[in-house]
C-alpha positions in Angstrom: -37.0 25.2 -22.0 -37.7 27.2 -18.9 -34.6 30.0 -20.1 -36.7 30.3 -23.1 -39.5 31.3 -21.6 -38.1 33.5 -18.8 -36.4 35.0 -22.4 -39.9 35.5 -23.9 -41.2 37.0 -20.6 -38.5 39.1 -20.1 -38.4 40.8 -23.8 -37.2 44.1 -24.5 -41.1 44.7 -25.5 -42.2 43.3 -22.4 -40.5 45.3 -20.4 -41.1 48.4 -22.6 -44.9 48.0 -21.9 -44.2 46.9 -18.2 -42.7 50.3 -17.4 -44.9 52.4 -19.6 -48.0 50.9 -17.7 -46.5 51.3 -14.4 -45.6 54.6 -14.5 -48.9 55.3 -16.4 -50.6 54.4 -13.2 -48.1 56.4 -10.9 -49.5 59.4 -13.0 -52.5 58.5 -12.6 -52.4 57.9 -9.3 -50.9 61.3 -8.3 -53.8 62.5 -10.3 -56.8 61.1 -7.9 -54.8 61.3 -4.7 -54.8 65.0 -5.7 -58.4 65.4 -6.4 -59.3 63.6 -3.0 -57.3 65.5 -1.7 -59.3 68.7 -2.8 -62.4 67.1 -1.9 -61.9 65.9 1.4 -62.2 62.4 1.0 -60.5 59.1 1.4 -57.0 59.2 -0.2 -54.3 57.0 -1.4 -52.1 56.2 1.5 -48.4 57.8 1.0 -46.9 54.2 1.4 -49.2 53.2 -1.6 -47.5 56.0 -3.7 -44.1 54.9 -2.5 -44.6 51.4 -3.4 -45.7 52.2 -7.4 -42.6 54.5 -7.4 -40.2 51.0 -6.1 -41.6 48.9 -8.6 -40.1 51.5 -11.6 -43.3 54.1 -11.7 -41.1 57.0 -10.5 -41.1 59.0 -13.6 -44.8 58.6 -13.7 -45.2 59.3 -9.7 -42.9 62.7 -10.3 -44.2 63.9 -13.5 -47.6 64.0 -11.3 -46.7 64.8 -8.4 -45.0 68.8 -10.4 -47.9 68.5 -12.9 -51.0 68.4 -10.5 -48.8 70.6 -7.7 -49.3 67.8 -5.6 -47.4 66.4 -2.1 -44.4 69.3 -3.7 -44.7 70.6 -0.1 -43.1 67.2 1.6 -39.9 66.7 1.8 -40.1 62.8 1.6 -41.7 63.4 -1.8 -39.3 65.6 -3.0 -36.3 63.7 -2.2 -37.4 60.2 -1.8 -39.2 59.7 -4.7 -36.4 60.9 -7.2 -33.8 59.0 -5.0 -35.7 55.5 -5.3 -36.1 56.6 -9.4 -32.2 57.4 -9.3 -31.4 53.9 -7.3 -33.7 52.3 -10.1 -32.1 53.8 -12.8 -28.3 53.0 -11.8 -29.6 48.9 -11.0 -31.0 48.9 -14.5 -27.6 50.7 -16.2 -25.6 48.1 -13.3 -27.0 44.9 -14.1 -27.6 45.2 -18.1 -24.2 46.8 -18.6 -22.5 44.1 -16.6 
């Protein structure tokens, strides 16, 4: 009973929405951090950005960070968070393949 419902959690649509929202809010959240940003006010701590982008919002977290020019200047940006995306990527291809 309980692998049936770890199957119906676990669903290819599940997981489809899952990532969608995730890296919905890693867009989104590139989005305010960058409009703080420009207003001088409180701002979404950096570890808070690198945390959406672990738990599979990296396309999301990229796709804002070169559409609203925003944290492009940092190096820790621009490599880490396409090298935690890339990491993702090759545990997904890993682990469904095999």
């Amino acid at each position: 009973m309980n692998t049936i419902i770890l199957q119906d959690i676990l669903s290819t649509r599940n997981i489809i929405i899952y990532f969608t929202f995730i890296n919905l809010i890693g867009f989104l959240a590139m989005y305010i951090d960058k409009q703080k940003a420009k207003k001088g006010k409180w701002r979404i701590p950096e570890k808070t950005l690198f945390i959406i982008t672990a738990l599979g919002g990296g396309i999301g977290t990229i796709a804002g960070m070169y559409t609203f020019r925003h944290k492009t200047q940092k190096s820790i940006f621009v490599i880490g968070l396409p090298f935690i995306t890339v990491l993702e990527i090759i545990g997904i291809l890993y682990f469904r393949i095999f």
